[in-house]
PQR file of N, CA, C, O and H, with PARSE charges and radii, in Angstrom:
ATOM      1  N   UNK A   1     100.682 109.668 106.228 -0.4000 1.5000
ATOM      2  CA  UNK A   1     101.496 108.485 106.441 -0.0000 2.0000
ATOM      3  C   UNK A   1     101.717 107.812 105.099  0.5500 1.7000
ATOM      4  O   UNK A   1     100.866 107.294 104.376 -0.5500 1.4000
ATOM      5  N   UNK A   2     102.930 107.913 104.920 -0.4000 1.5000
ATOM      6  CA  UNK A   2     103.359 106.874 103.369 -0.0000 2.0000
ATOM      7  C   UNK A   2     102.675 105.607 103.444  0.5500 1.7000
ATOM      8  O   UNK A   2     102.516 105.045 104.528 -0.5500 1.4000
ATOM      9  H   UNK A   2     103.621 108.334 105.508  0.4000 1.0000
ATOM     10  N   UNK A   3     102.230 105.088 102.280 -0.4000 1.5000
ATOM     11  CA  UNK A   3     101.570 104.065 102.331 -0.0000 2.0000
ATOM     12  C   UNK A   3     100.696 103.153 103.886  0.5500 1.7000
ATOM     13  O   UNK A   3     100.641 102.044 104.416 -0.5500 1.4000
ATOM     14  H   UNK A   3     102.359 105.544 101.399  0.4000 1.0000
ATOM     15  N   UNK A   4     100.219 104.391 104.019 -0.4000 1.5000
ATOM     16  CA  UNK A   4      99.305 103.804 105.232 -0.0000 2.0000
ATOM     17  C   UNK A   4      98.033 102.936 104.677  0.5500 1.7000
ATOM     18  O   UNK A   4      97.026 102.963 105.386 -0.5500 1.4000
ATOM     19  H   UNK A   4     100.264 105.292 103.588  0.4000 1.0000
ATOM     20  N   UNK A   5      97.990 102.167 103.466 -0.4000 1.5000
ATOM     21  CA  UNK A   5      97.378 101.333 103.688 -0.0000 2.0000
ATOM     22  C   UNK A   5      98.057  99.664 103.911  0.5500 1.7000
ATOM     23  O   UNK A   5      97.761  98.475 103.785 -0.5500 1.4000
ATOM     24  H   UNK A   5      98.808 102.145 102.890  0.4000 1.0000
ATOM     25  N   UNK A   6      98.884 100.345 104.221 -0.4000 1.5000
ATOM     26  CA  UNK A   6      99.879  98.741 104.722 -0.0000 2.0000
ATOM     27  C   UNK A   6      99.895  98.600 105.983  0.5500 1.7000
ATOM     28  O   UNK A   6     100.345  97.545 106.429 -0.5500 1.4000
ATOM     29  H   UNK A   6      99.125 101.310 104.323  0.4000 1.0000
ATOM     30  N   UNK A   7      99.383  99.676 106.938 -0.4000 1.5000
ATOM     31  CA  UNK A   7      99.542  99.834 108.180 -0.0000 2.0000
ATOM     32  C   UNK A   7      98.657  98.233 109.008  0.5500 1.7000
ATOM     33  O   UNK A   7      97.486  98.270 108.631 -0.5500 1.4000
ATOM     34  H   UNK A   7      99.017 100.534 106.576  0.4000 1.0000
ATOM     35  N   UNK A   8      98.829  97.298 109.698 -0.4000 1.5000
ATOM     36  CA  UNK A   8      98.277  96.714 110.065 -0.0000 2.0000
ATOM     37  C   UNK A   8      98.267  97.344 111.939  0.5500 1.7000
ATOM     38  O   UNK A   8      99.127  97.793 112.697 -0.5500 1.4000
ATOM     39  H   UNK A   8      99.781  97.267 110.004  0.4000 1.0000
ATOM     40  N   UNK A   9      97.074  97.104 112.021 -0.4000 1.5000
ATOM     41  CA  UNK A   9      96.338  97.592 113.915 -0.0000 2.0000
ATOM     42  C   UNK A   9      96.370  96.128 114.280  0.5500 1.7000
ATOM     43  O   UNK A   9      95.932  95.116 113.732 -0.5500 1.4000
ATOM     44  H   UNK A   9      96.375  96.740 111.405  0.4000 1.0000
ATOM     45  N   UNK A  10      96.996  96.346 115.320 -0.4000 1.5000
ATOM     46  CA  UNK A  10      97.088  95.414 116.701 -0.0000 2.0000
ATOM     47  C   UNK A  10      96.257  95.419 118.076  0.5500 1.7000
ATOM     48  O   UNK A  10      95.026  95.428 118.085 -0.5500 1.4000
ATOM     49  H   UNK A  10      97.352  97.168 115.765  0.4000 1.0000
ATOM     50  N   UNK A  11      97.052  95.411 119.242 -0.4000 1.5000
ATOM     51  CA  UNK A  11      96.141  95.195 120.556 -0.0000 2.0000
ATOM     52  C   UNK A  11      96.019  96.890 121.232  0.5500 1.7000
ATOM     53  O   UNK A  11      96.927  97.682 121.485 -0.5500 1.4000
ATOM     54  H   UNK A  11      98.052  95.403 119.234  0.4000 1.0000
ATOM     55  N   UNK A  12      94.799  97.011 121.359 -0.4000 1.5000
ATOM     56  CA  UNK A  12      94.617  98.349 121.850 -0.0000 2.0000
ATOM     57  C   UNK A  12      94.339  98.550 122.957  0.5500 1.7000
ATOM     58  O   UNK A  12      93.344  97.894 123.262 -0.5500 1.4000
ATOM     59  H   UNK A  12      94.061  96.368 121.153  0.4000 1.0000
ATOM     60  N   UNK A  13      94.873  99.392 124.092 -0.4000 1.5000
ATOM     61  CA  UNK A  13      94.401  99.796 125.552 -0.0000 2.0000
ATOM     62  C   UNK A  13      93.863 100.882 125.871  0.5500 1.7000
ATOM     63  O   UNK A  13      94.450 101.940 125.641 -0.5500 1.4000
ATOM     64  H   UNK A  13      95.682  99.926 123.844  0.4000 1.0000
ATOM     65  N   UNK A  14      92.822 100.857 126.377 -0.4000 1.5000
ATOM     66  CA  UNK A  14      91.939 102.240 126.411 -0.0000 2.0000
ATOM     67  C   UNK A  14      91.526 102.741 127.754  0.5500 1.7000
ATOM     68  O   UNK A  14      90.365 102.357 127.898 -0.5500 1.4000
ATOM     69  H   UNK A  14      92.345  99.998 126.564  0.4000 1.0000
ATOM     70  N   UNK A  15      91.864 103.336 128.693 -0.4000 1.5000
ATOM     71  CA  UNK A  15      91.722 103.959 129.187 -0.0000 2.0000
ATOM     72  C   UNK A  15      91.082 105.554 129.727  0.5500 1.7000
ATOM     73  O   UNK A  15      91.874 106.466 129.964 -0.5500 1.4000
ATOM     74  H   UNK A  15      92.807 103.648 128.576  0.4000 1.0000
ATOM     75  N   UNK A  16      90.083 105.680 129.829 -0.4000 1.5000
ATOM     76  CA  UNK A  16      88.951 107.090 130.121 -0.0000 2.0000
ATOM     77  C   UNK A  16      89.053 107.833 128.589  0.5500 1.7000
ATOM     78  O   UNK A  16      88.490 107.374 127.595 -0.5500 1.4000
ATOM     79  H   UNK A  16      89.441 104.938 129.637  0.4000 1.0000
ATOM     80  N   UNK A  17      89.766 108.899 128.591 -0.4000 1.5000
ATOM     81  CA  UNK A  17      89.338 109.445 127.207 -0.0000 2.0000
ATOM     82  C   UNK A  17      91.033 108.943 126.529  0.5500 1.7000
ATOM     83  O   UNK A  17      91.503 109.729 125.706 -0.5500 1.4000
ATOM     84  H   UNK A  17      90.224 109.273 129.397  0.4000 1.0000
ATOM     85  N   UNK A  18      91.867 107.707 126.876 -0.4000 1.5000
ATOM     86  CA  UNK A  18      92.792 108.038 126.041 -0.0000 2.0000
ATOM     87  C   UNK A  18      93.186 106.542 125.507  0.5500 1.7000
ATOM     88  O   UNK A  18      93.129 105.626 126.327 -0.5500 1.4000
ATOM     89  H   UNK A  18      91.486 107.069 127.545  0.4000 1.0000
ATOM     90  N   UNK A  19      93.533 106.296 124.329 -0.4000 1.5000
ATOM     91  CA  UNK A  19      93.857 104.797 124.102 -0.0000 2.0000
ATOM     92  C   UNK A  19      95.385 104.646 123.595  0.5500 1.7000
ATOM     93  O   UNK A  19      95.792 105.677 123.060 -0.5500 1.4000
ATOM     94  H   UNK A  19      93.579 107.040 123.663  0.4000 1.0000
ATOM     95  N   UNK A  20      96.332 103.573 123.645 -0.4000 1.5000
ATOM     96  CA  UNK A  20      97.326 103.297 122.895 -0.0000 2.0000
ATOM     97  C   UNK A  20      96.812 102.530 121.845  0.5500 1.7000
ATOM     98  O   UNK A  20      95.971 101.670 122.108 -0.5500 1.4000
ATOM     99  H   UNK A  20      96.001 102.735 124.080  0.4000 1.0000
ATOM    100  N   UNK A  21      97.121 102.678 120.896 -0.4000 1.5000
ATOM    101  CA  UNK A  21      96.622 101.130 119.330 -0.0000 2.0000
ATOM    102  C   UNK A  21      98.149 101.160 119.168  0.5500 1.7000
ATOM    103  O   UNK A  21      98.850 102.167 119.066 -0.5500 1.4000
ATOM    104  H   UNK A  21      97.803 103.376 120.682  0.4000 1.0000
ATOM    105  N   UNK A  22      98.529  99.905 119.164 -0.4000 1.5000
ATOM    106  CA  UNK A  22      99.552  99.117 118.432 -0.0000 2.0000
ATOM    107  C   UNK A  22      99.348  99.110 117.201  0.5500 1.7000
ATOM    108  O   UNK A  22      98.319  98.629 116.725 -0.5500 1.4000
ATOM    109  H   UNK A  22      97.960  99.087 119.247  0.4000 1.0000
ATOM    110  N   UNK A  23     100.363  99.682 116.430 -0.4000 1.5000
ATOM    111  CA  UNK A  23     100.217  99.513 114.876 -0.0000 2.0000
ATOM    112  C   UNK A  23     101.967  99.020 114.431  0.5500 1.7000
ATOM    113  O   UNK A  23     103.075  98.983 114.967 -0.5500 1.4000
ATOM    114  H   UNK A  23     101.198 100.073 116.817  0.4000 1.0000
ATOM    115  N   UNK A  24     101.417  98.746 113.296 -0.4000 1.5000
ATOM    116  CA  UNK A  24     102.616  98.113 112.268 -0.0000 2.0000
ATOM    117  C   UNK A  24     102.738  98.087 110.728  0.5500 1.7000
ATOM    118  O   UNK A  24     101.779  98.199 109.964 -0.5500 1.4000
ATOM    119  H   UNK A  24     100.517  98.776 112.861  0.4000 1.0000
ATOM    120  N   UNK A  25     104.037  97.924 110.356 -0.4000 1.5000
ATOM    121  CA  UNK A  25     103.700  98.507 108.828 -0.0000 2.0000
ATOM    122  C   UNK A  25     105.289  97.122 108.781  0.5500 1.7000
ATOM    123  O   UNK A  25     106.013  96.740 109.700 -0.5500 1.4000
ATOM    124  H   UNK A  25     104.816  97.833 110.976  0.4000 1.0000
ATOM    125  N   UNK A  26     105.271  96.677 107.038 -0.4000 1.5000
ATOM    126  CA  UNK A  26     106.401  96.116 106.698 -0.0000 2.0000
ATOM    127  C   UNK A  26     108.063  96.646 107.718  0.5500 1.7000
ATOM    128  O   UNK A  26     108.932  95.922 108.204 -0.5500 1.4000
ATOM    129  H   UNK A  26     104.683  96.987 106.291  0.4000 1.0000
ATOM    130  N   UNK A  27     107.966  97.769 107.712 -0.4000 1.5000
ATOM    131  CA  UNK A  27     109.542  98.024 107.844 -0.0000 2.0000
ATOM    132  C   UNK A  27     109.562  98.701 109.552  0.5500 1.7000
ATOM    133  O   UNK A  27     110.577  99.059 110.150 -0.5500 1.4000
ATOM    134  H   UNK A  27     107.260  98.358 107.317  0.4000 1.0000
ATOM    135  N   UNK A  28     108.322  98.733 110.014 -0.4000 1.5000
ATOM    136  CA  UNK A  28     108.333  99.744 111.573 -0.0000 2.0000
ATOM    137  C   UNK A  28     107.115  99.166 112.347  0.5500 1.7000
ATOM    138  O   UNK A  28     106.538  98.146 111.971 -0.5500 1.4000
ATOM    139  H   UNK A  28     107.498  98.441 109.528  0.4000 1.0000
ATOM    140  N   UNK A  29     106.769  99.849 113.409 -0.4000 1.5000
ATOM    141  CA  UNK A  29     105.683  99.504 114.283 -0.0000 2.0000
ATOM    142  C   UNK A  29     105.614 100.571 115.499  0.5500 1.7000
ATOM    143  O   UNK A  29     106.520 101.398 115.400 -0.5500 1.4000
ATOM    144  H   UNK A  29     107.238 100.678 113.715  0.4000 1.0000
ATOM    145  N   UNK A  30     105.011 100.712 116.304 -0.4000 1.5000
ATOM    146  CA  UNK A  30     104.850 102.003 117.321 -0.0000 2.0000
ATOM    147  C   UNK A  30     103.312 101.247 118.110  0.5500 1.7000
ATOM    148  O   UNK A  30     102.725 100.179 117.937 -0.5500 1.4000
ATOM    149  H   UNK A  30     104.274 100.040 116.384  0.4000 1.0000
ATOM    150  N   UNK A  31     103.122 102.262 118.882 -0.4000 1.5000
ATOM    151  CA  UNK A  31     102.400 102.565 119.648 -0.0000 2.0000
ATOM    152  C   UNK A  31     101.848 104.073 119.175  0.5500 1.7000
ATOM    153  O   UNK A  31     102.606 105.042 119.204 -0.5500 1.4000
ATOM    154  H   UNK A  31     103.599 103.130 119.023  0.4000 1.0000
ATOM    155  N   UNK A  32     100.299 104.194 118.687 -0.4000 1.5000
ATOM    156  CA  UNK A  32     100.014 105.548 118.608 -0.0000 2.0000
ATOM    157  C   UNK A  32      99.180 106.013 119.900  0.5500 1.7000
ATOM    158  O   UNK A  32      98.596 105.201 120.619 -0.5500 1.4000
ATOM    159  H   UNK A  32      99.683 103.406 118.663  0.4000 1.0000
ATOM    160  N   UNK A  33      99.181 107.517 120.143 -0.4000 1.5000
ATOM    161  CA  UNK A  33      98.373 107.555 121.205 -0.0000 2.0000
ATOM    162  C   UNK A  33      97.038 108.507 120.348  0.5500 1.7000
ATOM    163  O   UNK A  33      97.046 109.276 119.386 -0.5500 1.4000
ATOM    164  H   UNK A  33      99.655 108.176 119.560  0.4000 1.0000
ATOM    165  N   UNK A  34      96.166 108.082 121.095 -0.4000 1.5000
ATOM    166  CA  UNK A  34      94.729 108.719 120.765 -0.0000 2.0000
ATOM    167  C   UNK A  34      93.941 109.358 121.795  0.5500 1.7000
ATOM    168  O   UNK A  34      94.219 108.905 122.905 -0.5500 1.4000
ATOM    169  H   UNK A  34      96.160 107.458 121.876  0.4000 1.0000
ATOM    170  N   UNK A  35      93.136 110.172 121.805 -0.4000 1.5000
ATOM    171  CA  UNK A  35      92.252 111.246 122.637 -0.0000 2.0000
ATOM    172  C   UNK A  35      91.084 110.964 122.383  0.5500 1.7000
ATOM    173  O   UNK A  35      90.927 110.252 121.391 -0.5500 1.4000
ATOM    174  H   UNK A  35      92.911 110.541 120.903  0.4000 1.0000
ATOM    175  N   UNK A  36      89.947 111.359 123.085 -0.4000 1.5000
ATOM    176  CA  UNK A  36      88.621 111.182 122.695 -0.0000 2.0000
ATOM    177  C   UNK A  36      87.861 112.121 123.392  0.5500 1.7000
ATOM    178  O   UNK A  36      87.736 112.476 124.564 -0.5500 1.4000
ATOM    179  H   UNK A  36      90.074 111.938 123.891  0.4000 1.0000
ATOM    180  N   UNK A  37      87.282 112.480 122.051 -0.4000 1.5000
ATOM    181  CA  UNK A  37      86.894 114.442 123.176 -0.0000 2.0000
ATOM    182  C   UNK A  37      85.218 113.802 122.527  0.5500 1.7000
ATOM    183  O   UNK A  37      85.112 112.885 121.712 -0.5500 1.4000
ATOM    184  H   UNK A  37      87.383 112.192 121.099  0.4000 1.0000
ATOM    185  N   UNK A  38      84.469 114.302 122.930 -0.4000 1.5000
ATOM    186  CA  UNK A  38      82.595 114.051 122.135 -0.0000 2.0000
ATOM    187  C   UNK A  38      82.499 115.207 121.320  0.5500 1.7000
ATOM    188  O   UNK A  38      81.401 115.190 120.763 -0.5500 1.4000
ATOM    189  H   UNK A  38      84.556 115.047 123.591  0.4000 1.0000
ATOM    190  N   UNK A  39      83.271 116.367 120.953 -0.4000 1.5000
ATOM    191  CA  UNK A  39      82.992 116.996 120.063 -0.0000 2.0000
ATOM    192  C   UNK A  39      83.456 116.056 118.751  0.5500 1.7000
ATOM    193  O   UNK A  39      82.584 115.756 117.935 -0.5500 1.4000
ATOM    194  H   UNK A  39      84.163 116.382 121.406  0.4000 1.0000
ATOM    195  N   UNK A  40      84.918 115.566 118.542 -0.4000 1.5000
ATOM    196  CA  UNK A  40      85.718 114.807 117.216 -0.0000 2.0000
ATOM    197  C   UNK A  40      85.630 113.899 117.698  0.5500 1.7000
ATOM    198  O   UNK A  40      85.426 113.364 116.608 -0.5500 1.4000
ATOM    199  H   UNK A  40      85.626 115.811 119.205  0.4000 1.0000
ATOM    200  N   UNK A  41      85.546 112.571 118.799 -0.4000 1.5000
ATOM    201  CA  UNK A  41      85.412 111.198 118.449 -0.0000 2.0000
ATOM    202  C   UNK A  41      86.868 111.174 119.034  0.5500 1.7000
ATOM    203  O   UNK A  41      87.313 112.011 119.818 -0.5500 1.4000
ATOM    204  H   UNK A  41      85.713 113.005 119.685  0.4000 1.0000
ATOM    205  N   UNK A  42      87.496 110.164 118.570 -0.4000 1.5000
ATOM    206  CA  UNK A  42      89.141 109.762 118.515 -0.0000 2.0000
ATOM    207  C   UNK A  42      89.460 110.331 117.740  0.5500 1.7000
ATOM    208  O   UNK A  42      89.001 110.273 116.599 -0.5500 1.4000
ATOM    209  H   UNK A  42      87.134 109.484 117.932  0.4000 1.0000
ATOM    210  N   UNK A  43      90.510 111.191 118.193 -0.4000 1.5000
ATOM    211  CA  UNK A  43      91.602 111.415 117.338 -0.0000 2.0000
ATOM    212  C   UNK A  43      93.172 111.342 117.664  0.5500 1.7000
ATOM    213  O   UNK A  43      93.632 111.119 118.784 -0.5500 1.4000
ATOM    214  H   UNK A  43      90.883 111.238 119.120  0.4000 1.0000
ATOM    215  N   UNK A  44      93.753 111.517 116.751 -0.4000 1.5000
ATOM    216  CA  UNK A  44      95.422 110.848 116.848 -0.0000 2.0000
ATOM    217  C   UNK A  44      96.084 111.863 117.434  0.5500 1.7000
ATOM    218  O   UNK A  44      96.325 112.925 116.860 -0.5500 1.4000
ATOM    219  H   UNK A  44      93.379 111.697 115.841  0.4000 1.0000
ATOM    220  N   UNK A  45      96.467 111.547 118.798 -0.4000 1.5000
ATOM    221  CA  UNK A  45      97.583 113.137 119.377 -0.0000 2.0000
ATOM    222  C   UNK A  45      98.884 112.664 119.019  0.5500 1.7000
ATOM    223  O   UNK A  45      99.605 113.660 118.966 -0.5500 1.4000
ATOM    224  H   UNK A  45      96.272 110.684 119.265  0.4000 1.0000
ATOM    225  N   UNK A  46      99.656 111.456 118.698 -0.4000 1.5000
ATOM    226  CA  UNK A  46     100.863 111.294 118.207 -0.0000 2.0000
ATOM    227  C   UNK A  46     101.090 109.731 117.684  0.5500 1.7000
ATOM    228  O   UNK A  46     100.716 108.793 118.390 -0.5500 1.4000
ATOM    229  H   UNK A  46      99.070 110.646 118.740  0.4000 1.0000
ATOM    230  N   UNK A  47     101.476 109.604 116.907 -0.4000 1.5000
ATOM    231  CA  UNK A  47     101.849 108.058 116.280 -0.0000 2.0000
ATOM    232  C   UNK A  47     103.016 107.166 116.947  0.5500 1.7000
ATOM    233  O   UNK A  47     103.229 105.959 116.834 -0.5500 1.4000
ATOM    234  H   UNK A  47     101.779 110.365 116.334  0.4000 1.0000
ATOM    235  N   UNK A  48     103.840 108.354 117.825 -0.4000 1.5000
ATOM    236  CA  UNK A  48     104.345 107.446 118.597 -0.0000 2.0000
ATOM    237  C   UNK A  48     105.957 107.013 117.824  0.5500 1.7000
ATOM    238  O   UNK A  48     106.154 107.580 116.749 -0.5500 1.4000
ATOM    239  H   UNK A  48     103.667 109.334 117.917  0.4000 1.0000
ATOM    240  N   UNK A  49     106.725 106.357 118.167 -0.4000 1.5000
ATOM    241  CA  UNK A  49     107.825 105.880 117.310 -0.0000 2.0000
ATOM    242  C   UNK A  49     108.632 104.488 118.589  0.5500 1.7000
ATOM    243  O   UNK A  49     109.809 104.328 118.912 -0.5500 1.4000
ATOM    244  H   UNK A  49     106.565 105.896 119.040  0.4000 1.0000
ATOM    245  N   UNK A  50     107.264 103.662 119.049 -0.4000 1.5000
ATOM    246  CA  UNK A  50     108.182 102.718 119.603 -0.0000 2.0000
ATOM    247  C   UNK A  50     106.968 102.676 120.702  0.5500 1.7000
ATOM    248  O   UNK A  50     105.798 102.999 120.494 -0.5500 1.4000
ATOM    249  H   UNK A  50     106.308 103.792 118.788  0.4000 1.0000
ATOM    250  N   UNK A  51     107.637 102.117 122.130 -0.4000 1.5000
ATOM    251  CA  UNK A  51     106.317 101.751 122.877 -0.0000 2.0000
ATOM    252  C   UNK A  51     106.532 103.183 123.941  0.5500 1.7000
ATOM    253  O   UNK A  51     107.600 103.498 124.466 -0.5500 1.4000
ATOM    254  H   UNK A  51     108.587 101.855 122.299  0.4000 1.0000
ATOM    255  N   UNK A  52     105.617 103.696 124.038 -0.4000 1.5000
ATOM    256  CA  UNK A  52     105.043 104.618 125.065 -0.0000 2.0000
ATOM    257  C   UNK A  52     105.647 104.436 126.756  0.5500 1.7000
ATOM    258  O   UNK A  52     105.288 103.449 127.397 -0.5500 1.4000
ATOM    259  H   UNK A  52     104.749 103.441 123.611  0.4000 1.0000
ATOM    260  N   UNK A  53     106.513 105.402 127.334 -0.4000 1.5000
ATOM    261  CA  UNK A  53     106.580 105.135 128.732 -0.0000 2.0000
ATOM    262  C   UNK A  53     105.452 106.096 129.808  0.5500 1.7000
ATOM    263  O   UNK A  53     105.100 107.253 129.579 -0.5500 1.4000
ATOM    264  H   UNK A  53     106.805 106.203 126.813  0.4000 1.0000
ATOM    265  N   UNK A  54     105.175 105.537 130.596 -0.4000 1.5000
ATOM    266  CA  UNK A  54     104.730 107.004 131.224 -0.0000 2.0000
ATOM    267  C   UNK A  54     105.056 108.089 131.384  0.5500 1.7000
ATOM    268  O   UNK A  54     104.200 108.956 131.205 -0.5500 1.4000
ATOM    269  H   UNK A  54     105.461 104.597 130.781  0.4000 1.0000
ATOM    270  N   UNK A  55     106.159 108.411 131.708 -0.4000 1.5000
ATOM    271  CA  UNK A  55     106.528 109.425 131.612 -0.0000 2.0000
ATOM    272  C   UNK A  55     106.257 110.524 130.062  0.5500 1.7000
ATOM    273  O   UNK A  55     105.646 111.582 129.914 -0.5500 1.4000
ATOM    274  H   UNK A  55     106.854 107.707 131.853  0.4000 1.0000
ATOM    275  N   UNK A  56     107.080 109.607 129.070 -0.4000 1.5000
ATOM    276  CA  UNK A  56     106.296 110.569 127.689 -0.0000 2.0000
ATOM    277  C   UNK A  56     104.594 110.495 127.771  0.5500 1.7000
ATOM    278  O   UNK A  56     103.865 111.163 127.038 -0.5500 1.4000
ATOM    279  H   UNK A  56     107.577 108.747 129.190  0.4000 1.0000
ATOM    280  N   UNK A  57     104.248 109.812 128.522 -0.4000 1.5000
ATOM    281  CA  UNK A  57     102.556 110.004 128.096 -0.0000 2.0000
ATOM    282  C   UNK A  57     102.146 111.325 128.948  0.5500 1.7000
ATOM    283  O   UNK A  57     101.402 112.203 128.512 -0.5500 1.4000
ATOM    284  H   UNK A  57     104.841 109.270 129.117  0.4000 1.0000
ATOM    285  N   UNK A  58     102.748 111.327 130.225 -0.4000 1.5000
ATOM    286  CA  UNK A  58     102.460 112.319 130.904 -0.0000 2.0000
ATOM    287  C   UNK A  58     103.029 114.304 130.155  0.5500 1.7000
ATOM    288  O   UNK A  58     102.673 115.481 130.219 -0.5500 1.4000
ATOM    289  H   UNK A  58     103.353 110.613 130.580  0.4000 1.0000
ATOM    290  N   UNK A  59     104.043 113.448 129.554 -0.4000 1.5000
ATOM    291  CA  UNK A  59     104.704 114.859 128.937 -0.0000 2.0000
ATOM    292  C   UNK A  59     103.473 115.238 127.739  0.5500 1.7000
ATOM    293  O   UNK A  59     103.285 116.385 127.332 -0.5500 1.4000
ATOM    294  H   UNK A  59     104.332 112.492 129.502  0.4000 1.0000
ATOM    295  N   UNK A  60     102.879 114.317 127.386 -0.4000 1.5000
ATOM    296  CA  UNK A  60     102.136 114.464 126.031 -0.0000 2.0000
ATOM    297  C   UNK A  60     100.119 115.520 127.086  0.5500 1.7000
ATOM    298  O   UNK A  60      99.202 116.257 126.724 -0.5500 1.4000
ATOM    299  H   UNK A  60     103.032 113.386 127.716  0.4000 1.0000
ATOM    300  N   UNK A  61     100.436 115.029 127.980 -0.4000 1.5000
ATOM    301  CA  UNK A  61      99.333 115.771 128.437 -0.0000 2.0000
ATOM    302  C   UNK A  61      98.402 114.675 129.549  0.5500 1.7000
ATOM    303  O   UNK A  61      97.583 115.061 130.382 -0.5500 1.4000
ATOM    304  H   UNK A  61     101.181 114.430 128.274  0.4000 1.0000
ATOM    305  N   UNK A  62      98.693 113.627 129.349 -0.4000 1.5000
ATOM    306  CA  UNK A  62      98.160 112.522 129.870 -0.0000 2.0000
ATOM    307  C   UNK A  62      98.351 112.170 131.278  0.5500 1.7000
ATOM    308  O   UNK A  62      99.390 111.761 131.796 -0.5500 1.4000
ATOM    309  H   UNK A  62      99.359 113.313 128.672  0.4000 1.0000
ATOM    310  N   UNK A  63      97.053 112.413 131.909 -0.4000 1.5000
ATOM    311  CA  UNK A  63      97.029 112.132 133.098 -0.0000 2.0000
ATOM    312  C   UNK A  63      98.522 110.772 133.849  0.5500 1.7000
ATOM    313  O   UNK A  63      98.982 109.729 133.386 -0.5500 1.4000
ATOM    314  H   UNK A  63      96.209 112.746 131.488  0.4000 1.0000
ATOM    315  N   UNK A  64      98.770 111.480 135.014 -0.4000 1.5000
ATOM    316  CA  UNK A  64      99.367 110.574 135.632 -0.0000 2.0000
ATOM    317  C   UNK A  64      99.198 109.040 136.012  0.5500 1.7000
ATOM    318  O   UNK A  64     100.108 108.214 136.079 -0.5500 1.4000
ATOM    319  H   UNK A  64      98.396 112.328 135.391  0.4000 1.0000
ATOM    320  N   UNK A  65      97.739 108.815 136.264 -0.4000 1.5000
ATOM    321  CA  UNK A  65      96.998 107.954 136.883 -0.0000 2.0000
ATOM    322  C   UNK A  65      96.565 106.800 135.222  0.5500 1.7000
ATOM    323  O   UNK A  65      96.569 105.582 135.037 -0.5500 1.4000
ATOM    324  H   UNK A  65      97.000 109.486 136.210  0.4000 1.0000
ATOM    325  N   UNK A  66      96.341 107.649 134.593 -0.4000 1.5000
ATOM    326  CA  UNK A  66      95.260 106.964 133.024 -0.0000 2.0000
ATOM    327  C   UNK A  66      97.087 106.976 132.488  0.5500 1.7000
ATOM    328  O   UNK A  66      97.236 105.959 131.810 -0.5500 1.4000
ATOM    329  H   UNK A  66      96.338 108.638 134.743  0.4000 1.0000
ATOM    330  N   UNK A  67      97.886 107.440 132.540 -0.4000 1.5000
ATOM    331  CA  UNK A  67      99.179 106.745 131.709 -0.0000 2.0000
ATOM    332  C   UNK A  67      99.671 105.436 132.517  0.5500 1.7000
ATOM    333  O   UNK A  67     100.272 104.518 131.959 -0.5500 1.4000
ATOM    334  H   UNK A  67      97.766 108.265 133.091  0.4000 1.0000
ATOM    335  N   UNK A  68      99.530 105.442 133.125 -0.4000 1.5000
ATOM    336  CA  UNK A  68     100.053 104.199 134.420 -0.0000 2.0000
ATOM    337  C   UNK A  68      99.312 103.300 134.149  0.5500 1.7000
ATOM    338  O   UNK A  68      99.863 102.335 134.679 -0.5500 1.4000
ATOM    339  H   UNK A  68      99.042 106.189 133.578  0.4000 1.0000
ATOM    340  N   UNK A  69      98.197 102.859 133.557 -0.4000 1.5000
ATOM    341  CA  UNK A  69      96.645 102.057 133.721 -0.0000 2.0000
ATOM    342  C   UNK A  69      97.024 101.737 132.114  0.5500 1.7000
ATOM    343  O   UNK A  69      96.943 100.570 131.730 -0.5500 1.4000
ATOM    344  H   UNK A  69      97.750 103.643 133.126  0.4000 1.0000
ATOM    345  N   UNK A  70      97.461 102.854 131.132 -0.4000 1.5000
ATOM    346  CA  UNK A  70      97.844 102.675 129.865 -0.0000 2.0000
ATOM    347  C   UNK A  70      98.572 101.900 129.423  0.5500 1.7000
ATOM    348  O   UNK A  70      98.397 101.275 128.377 -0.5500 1.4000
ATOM    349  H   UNK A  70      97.527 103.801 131.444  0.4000 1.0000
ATOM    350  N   UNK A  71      99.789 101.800 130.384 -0.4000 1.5000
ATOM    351  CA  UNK A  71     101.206 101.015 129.880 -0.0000 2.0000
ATOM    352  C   UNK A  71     100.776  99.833 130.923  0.5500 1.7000
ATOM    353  O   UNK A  71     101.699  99.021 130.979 -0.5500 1.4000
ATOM    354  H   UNK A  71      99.932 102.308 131.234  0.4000 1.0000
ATOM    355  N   UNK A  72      99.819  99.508 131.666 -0.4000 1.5000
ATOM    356  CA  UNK A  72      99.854  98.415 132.113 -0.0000 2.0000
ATOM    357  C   UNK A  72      98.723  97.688 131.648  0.5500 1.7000
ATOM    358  O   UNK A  72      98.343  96.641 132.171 -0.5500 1.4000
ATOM    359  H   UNK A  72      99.069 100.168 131.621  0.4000 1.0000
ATOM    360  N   UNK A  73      98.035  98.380 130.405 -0.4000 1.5000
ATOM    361  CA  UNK A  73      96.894  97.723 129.999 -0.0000 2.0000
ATOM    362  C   UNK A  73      97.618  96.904 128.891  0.5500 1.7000
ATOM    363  O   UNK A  73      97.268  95.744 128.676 -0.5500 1.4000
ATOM    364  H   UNK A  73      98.344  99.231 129.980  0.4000 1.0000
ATOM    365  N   UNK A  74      98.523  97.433 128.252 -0.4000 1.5000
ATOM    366  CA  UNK A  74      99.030  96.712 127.032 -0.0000 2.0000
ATOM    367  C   UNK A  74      99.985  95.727 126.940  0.5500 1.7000
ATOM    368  O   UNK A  74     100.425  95.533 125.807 -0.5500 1.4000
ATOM    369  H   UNK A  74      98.807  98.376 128.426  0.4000 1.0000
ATOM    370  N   UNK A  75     100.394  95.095 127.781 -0.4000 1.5000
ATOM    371  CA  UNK A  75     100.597  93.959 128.382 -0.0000 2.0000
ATOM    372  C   UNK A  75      99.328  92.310 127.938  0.5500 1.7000
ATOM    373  O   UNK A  75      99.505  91.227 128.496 -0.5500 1.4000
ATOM    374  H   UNK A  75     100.036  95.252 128.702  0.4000 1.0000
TER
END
């Protein structure tokens, strides 16, 4: 990420093994999505380019039930 130390983190929703973090930078902002396996911890399955619907969360691999709980956690 170009100058990802400009990146400022926002409000995060976490749900079973999967979270959204709100992030932001001078010129953009997104929604990234994250995984959490106990072998690696969190890690980043996509940075996202705007706010997350269910439907792309479900396309991304994400339970039906934990994407629904996702986009209504971040509210």
């Amino acid at each position: 990420i170009q100058n990802s130390d400009l990146i400022t983190l926002k409000g995060t929703a976490v749900v079973s093994d999967y979270a959204l973090q709100l992030w932001q930078d001078e010129n953009k902002g997104g929604e990234a999505l994250l995984q959490y396996t106990s072998a690696e911890g969190w890690k980043l399955k996509s940075m996202g380019g705007g706010e997350w619907s269910v439907t792309a969360l479900v396309e991304e691999g994400v339970p039906q039930t934990v994407a629904e709980k996702l986009v209504a956690g971040r509210n």
